[in-house]
C-alpha positions in Angstrom: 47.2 13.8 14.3 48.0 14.5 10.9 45.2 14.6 8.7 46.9 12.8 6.1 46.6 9.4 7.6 43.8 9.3 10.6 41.4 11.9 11.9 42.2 12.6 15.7 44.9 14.6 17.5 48.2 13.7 19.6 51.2 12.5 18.3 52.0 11.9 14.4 52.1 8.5 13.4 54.4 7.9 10.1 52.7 7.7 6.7 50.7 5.2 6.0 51.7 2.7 3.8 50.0 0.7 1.3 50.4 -3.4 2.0 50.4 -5.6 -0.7 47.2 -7.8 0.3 47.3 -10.2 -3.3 46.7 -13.4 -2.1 49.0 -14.8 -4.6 51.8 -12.4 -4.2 51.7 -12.4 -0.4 55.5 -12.2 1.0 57.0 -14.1 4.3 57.3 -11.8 6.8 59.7 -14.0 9.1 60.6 -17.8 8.9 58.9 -20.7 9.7 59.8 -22.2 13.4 60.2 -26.1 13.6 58.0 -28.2 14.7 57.2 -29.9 17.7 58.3 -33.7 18.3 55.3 -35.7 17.9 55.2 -33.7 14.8 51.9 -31.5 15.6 51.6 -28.1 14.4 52.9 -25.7 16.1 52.3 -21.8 16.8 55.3 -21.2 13.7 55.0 -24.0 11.9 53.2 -24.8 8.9 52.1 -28.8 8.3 53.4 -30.6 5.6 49.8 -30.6 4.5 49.7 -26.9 3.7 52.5 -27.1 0.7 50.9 -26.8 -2.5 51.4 -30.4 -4.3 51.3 -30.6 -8.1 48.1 -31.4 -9.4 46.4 -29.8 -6.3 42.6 -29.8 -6.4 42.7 -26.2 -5.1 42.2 -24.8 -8.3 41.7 -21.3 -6.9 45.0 -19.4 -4.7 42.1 -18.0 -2.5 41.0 -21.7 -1.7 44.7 -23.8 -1.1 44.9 -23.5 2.5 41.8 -26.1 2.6 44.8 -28.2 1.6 46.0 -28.3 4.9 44.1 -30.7 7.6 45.0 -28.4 10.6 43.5 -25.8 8.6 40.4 -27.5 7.8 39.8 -28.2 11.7 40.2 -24.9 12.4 37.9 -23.3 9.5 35.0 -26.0 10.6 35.4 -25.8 14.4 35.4 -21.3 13.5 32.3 -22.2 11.0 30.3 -24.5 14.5 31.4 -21.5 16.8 29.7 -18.2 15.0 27.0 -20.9 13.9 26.5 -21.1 17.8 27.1 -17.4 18.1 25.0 -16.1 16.0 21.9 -18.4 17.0 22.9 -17.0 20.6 22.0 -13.7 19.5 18.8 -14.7 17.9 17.4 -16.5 20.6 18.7 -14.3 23.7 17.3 -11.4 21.6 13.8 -13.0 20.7 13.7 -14.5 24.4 14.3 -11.1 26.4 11.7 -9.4 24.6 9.4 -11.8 24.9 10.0 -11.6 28.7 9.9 -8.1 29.0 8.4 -6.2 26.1 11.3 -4.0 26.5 13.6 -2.4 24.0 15.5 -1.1 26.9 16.1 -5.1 27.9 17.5 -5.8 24.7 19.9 -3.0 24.6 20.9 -4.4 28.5 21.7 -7.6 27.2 23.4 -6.4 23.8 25.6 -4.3 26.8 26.3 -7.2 28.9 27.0 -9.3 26.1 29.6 -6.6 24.3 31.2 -4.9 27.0 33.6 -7.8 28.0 35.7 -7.2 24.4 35.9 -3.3 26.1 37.2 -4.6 29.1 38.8 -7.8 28.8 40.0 -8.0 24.8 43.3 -6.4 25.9 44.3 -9.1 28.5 42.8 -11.8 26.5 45.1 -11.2 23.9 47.9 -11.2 26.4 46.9 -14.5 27.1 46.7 -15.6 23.5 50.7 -14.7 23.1 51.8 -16.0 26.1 50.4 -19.4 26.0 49.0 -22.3 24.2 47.1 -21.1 21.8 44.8 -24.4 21.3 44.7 -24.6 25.4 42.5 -21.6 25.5 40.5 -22.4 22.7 39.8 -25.6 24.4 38.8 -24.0 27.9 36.9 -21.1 26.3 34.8 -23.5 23.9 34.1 -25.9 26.7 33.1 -23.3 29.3 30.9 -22.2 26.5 29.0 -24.4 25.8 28.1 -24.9 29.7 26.6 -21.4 29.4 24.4 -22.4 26.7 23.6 -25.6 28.4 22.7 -23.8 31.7 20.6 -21.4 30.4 18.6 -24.0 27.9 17.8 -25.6 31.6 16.9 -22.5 32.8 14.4 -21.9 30.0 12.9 -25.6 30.3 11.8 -25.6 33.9 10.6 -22.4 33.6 12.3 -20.6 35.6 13.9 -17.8 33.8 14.2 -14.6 34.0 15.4 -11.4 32.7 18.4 -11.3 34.7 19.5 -14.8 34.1 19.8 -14.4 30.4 21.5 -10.8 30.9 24.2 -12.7 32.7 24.7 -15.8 31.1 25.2 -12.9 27.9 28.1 -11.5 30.0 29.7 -14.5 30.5 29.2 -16.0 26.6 30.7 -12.5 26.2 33.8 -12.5 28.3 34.3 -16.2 26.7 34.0 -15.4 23.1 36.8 -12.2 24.3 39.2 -15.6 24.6 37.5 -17.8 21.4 38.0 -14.9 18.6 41.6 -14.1 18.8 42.8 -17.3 19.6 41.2 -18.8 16.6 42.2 -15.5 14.4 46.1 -16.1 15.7 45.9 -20.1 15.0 45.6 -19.4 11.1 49.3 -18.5 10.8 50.2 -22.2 12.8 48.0 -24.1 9.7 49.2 -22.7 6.5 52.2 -21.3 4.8 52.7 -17.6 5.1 52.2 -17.1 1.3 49.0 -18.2 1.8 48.2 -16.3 5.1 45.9 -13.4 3.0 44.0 -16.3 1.3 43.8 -18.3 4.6 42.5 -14.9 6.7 39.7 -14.2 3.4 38.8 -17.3 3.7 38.0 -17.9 7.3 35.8 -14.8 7.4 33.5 -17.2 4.8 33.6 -19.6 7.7 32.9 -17.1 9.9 29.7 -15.8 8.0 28.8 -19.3 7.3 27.4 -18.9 10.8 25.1 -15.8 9.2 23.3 -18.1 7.2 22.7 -21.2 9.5 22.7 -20.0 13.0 19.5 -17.0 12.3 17.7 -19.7 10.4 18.3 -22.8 12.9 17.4 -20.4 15.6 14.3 -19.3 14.5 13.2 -22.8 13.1 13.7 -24.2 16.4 12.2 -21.3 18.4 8.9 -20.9 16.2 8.8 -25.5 16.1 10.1 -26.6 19.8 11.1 -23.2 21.6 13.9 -21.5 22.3 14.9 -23.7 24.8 15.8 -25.9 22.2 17.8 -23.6 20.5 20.0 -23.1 23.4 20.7 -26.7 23.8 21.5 -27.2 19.4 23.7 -24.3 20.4 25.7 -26.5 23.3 25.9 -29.0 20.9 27.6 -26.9 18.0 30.3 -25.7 20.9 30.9 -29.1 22.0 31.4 -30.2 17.7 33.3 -27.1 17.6 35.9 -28.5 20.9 36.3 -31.6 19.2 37.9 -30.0 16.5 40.1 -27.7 18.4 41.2 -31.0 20.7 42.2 -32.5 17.1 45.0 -30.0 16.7 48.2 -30.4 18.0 49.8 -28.1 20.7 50.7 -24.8 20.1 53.5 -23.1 21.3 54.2 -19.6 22.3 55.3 -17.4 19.2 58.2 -15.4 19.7 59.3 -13.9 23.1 55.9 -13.4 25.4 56.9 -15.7 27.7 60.2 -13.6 28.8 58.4 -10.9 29.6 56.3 -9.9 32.0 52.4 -9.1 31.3 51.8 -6.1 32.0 55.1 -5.5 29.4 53.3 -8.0 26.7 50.4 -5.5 26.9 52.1 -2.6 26.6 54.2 -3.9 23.7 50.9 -4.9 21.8 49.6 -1.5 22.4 52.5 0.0 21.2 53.0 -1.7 17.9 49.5 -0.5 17.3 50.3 3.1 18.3 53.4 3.2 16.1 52.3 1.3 12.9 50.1 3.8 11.1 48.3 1.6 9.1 46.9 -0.9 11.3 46.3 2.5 13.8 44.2 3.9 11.1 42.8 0.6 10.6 41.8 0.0 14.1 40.2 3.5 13.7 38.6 2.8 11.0 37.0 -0.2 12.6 35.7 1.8 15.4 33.0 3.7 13.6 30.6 1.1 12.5 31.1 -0.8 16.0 29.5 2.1 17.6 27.3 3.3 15.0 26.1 0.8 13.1 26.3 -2.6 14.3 23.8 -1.9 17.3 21.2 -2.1 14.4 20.6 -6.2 15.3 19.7 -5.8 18.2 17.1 -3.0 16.8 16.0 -6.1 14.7 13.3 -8.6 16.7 11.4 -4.9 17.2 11.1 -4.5 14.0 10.4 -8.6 12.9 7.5 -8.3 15.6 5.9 -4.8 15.7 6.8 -3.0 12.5 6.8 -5.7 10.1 4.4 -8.2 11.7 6.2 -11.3 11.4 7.2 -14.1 14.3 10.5 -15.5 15.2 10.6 -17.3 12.2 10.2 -13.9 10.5 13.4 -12.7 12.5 15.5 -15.8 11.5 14.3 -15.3 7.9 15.7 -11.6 8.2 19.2 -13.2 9.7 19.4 -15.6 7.7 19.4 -13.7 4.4 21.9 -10.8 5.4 23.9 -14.3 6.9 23.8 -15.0 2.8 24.8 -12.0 1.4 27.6 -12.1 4.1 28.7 -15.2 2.8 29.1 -14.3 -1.0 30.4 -11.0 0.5 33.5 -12.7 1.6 33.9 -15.8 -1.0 33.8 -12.6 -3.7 37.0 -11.1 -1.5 38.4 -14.9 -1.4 38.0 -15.1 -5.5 38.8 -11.6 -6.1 42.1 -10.5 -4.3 43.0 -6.9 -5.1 45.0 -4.3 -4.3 42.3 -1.9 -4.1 41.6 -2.2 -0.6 41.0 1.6 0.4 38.2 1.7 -2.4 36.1 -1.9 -0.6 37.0 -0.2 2.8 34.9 3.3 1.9 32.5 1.7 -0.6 31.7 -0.9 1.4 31.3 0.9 4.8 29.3 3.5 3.1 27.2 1.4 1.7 26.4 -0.8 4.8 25.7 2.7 6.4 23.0 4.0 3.9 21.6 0.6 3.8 20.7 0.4 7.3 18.8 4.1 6.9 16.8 2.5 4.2 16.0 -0.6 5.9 13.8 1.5 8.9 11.7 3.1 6.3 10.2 -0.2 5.0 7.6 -1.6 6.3 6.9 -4.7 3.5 8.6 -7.6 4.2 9.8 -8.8 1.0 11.6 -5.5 0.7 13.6 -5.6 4.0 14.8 -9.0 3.2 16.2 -7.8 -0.1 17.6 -4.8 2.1 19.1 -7.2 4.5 21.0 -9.1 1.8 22.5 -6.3 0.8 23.4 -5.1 4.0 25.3 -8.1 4.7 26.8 -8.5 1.1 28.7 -4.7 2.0 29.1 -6.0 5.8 31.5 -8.4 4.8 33.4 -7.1 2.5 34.3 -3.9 4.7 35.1 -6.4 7.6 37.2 -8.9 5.6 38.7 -6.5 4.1 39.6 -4.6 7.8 40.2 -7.7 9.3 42.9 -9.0 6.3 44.6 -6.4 6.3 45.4 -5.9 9.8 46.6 -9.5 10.1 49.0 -9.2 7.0 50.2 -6.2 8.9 51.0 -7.7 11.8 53.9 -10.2 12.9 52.4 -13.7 14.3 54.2 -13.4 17.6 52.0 -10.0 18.4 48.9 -11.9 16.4 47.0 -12.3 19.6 47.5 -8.7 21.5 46.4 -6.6 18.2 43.5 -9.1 17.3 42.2 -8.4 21.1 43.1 -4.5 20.4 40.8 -5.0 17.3 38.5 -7.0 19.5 38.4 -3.7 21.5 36.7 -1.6 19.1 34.0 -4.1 19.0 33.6 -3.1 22.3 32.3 0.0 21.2 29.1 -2.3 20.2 27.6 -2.1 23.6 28.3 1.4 24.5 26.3 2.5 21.4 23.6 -0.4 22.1 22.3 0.1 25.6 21.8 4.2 24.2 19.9 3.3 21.1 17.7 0.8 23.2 16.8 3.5 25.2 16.4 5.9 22.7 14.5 3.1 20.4 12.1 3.1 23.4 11.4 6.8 23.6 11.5 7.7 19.5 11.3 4.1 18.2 13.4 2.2 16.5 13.1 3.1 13.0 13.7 7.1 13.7 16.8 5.7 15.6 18.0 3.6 12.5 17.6 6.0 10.3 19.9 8.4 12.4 22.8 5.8 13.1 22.6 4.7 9.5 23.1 8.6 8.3 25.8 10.1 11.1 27.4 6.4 10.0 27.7 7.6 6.3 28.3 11.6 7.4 31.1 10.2 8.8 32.9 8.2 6.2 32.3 10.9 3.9 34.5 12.9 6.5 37.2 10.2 6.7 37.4 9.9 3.1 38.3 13.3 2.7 40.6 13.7 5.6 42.5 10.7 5.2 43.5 10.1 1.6 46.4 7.5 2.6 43.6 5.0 3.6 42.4 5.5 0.4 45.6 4.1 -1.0 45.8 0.7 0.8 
């Protein structure tokens, strides 16, 4: 591959070229479809709601698509989702260790939990594209809070076990592999495709939103009425969050899917990946700190417990501070749209990397919790950034295929978890940190020099 776009070998893509990601200067990239007749919004359509009247209260470009109620629904029902998520990974995390004293466990449930977006992202998205897009979000939100439900039953009679909460993390997993891309392809059906940039920014807020409140509500309830409890606030976020996905109207299939078969959808979303060089070197791009880097949090109740001597309130307080720097990671890319997106790719990635190197070495609370903010701050930015401009890249009716080909490179997560659990067990977990946080920045220094079109977007 040529080294003037992505590191690899094979084929040549084309040269990679730079998309204008301004969230004010944001061009249609097709037309907008009509809608359906009872008047809800539709897969192309955009509601009345999301024109920009005179007078609007949106005095900011990056905030108008709040202007639009289908919108709204959708950011709040995302915000209840990775809420529910993210206190998921708190409490499985703080409960399987407290089970089993095992890092090894943790990096078995961090597997079974990831490895669904390796193997099922791909048909997922297939789904997404061929049917109602609000149909699967209700079914995979519903079914998802039954998990949560299940296992807060499980944890109340006392009767859990190990294995219970490894699979009840596989099937959260494979659910969330429907959830994600079907909520990431709705945002084109609730705003106008001028504001599509500013709509995408602005949902990864929503969806760090959950940073801040799930880590804290997780370990408030674990350390005050146990984790079961926190399982069952969880249910009740999902079942918030289905209410708001029941309050949009149906969704129609985007573009052709349906007239092909799909097995040809899925090759045709793999394809446009392949051939379009930027979201390829994107997706590559992506890849890195999926495998490297993100196995760090489940790395983290080991080091809330044994290295830095604090409870599960300690943990959530760790959680819930990178959850705030995630937060005013992505309002700053909402506020400050820019064309500069190679630089916040690198810098941002970089950072995160070196961050999480420093984080093993300290051992005084007050000084990871400033460590974690920051981490979360450059988190954020590198992932909004990613994550915008592979949807501005891409047209809605393929939406749902490339966001589960994206999804797919999270799958990475697990296959570079269940490893570091292992190897956190025989070298602990700050010498493993440390390692992952430098091979992470070793290799965007690499990238950076190899692939100076990326630096151009």
């Amino acid at each position: 591959m040529a080294t003037g776009s992505v590191i690899g070998s094979g084929s040549d893509p084309p040269e990679i070229e730079p998309i204008a990601t301004d969230h004010a200067s944001a061009e249609p990239l097709d037309e907008i479809g009509p809608t359906s007749s009872n008047g809800a919004v539709t897969a192309p359509t955009v509601p009345a709601e999301a024109e920009r009247a005179p007078g609007s209260s949106a005095r900011f470009v990056g905030l108008a698509p709040l202007e639009s109620m289908a919108y709204r629904y959708l950011f709040i029902g995302t915000a209840l989702t990775m809420t529910g998520n993210f206190m998921q990974q708190v409490a499985q995390g703080w409960l399987i260790y407290d089970l089993t004293d095992s890092p090894t466990w943790l990096g078995v449930v961090s597997f079974a939990r990831g490895i669904p977006m390796l193997v099922l992202a791909l048909p997922a998205g297939v789904l997404v594209d061929r049917f109602d897009r609000r149909i699967v979000l209700i079914v995979g939100q519903g079914l998802t809070a039954l998990v949560a439900i299940i296992l807060a039953g499980l944890i109340a009679t006392g009767v859990v076990q190990p294995w219970h909460v490894a699979v009840t993390a596989l099937l959260s997993g494979c659910l969330f592999v429907l959830i994600i891309p079907a909520r990431q392809a709705l945002v084109s059906a609730t705003v106008k495709r001028p504001q599509l940039g500013a709509a995408i920014a602005l949902m990864s807020t929503g969806q760090n939103s959950g940073r801040v409140l799930g880590p804290s509500l997780a370990g408030m309830l674990i350390a005050v009425f146990g984790v079961a409890m926190s399982f069952a606030v969880q249910a009740g976020g999902f079942l918030l969050a289905l209410v708001c996905a029941l309050m949009l109207g149906p969704q129609r299939p985007g573009g052709t899917a349906r007239e092909r078969s799909a097995v040809q959808n899925l090759k045709e979303g793999i394809a446009y990946v392949w051939n379009d060089s930027t979201v390829f070197a994107l997706m590559l791009l992506q890849a890195i700190p999926s495998f490297l880097l993100m196995p760090y949090t489940q790395l983290l109740p080991i080091f809330a417990r044994d290295i830095l001597q604090t409870g599960p309130d300690g943990l959530g307080v760790l959680m819930t501070v990178n959850g705030v720097g995630s937060v005013l990671g992505a309002v700053f890319m909402v506020m400050m749209p820019t064309r500069k997106q190679g630089i916040f790719l690198f810098a941002s990635l970089g950072t995160f990397a070196l961050l999480i190197a420093i984080f093993a070495l300290s051992t005084w609370l007050p000084l990871s919790v400033a460590i974690m903010f920051l981490m979360g701050m450059a988190q954020a930015i590198y992932l909004a950034t990613n994550n915008t401009l592979v949807q501005l890249a891409t047209p809605d009716e393929l939406r749902g295929r490339v966001m589960s080909v994206y999804m797919t490179t999270w799958g990475l997560m697990p296959l570079g978890a269940l490893p570091q659990g292992i190897l956190a067990d025989l070298f602990g977990a700050p010498m493993v940190a440390i390692t992952t946080g430098l091979l992470g920045c070793l290799v965007v220094m690499v990238v950076v020099m190899r692939a100076p079109a990326l630096r151009r977007l």
